[in-house]
N, C-alpha and C positions, 0 to 999 in steps of 0.2 A: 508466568506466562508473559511472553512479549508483544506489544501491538508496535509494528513497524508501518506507520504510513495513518496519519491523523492529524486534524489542525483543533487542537487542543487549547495554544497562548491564546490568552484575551487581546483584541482587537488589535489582530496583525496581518490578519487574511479576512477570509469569509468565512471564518470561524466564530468563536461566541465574540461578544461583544465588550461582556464583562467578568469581572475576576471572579464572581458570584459563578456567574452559569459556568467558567473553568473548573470552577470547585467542584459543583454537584457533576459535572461529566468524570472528574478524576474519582469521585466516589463511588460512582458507577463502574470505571474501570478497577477501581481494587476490589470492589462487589463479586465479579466476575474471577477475579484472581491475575488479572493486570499485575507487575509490580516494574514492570519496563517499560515505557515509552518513549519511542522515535519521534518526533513532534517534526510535522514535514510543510513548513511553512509554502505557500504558494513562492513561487521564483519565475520572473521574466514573462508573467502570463499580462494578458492585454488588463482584465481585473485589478490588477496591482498597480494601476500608473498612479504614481502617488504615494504609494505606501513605502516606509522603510525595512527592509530586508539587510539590511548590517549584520555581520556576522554577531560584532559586540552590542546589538541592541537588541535583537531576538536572543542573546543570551544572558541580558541583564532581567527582561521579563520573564525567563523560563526560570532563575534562580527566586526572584520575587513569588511567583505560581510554588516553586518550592518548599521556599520557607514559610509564607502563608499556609499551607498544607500544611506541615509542618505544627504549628501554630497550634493545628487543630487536633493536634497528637497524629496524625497519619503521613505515612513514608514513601515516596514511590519516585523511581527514577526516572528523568526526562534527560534524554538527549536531543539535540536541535541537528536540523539537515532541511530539507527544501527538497521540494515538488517539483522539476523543473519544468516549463512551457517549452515542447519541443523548437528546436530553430536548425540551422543547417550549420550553425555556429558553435556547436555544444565545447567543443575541445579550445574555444576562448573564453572560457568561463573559469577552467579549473584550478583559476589561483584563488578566484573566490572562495573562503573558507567554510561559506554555508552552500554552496553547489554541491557541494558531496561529503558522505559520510564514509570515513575513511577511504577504502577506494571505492564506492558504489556510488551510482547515481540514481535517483528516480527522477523518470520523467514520464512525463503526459502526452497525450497528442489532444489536438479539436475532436471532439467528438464525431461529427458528421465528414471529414477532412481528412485525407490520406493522406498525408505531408511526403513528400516527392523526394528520391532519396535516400529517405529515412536510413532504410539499410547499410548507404556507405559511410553516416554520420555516426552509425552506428560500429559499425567496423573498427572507424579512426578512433572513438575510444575506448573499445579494448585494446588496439595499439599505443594509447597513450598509458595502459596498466589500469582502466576502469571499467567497471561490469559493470551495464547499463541494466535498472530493471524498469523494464515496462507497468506505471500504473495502471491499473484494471482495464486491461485491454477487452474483456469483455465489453467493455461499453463502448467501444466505438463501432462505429457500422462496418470498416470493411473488414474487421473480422467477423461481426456477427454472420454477414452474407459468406465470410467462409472462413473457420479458424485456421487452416492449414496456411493462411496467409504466414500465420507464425511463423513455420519453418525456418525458413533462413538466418532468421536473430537467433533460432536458437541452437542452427549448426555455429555460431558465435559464440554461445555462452552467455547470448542476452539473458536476465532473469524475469518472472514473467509473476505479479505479482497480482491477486483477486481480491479485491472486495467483500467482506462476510455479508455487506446487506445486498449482494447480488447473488449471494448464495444464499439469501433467507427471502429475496423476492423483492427488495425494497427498491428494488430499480424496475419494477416489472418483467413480465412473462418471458419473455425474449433475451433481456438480459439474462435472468435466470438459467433458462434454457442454455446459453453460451457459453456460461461457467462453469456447468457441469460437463460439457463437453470438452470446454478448456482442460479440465480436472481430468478425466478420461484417457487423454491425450497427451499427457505430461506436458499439456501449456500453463503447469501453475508452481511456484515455488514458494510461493508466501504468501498467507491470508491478513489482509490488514482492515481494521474498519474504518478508517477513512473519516472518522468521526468531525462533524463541525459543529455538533448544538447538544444541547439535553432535550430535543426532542424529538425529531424523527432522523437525525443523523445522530446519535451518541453512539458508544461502543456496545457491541455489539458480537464481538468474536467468539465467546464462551457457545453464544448458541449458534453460532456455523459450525464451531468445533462439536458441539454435541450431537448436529445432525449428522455428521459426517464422521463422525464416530460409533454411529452404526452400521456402519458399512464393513469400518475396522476402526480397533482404538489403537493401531498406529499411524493413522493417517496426521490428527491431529497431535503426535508427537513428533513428527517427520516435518510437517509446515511449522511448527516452533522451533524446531535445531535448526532448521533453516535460516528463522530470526537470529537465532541466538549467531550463527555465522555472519551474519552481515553487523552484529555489535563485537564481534573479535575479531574482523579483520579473517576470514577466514575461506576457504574454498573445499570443506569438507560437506560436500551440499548434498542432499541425500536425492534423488528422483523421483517425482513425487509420480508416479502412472496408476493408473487404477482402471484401466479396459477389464481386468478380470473381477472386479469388485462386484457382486453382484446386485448388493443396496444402489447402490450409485447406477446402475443401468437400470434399473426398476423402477427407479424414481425420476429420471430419465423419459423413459417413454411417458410414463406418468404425466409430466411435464408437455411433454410434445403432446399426448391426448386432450390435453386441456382446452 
């Protein structure tokens, strides 16, 4: 299983702090059956002034996290890429070698902030040859007040990437409710946990995959081939929709009666 999108390295974001609690979160994720991770350090966000984001120094500490694991008889693969803080500037970034994971980007917006635009910056880099994926766009408000904001990124080909602890509630009711309707709607392509602690943000995917595997046990094999495209370089991306699912609308209104 792959978990694409989680700040895993010790003290390089607002992530763990120390090589200890990196440890016990990577245990957690082989627990689960993790044995890939994308490790998506914050990049260009107002939180990070101060911090180093070098390609070669978020990848000397992911080798060190490695071999330490390692150490402990346990095996699991990390690759490095960055989170990016949206800006209107995205397409002067791309020599940076931690801005993007092969051709893909993930970025972020402000939560509360509908950054102005957005859409044409988005455009110019699929023109430059890069899929933008949108982090957990569930959480920001002006999709919550209406997902179909979506559309446009994704007559682009933007990729539109969920959170498992907002499909397990851990962002609250609302967000909750967003992401099933994201899901519904084919606004999701990839489930990532988004991990920063061993304690209430650790990984966490195993059980959004299980709940959503009652629905169908191909859903959660359709959001990991999806991972697994974005670590090959690849655009064989399956469609994630499920309007006919009947779990997922059940649980759904479920949700909305609450």
């Amino acid at each position: 299983m792959i978990d694409f999108h989680n700040h895993v390295l010790p003290n390089v974001d607002d992530g763990p702090k120390t090589m200890d609690v990196t440890l016990d979160m990577l245990e957690c994720a082989k627990q689960q059956g993790i044995n890939i991770i994308v490790n998506t350090v914050h990049y260009k966000h107002p939180k990070m002034k101060g911090k180093n984001t070098n390609y070669d120094f978020i990848n000397k500490i992911k080798d060190e996290v490695v071999n330490e694991f390692l150490s402990r008889g346990k095996k699991i693969k990390i690759y490095i890429t960055s989170e990016v803080y949206f800006s209107s500037n995205l397409c002067s970034i791309l020599n940076d070698p931690i801005a993007t994971f092969n051709d893909f980007m993930l970025i972020e917006f402000h939560p509360t902030i509908k950054p102005p635009n957005y859409i044409n910056t988005f455009f110019d880099l699929r023109m430059k040859g890069i899929t933008p994926i949108l982090a957990h766009p569930e959480r920001y408000r002006f999709v919550q007040n209406n997902p179909y904001e979506l559309e446009s990124l994704k007559k682009i080909d933007v990729l539109f990437q969920i959170d498992a602890g907002s499909i397990l509630g851990q962002f609250g009711l609302k967000t909750k409710k967003t992401a099933f309707k994201l899901l519904q709607n084919g606004f999701c392509d990839l489930i990532g946990s988004d991990s920063h602690n061993n304690r209430n943000r650790n990984f966490c995917i195993k059980r959004a995959y299980d709940l959503l595997s009652k629905s169908s046990a191909k859903i959660p094999k359709a959001l990991n081939h999806n991972s697994s495209c974005i670590i090959d370089n690849s655009d064989d991306f399956i469609n994630v929709d499920f309007k006919k699912q009947n779990f997922l609308n059940k649980l759904l209104k479920k949700i909305v009666n609450n």
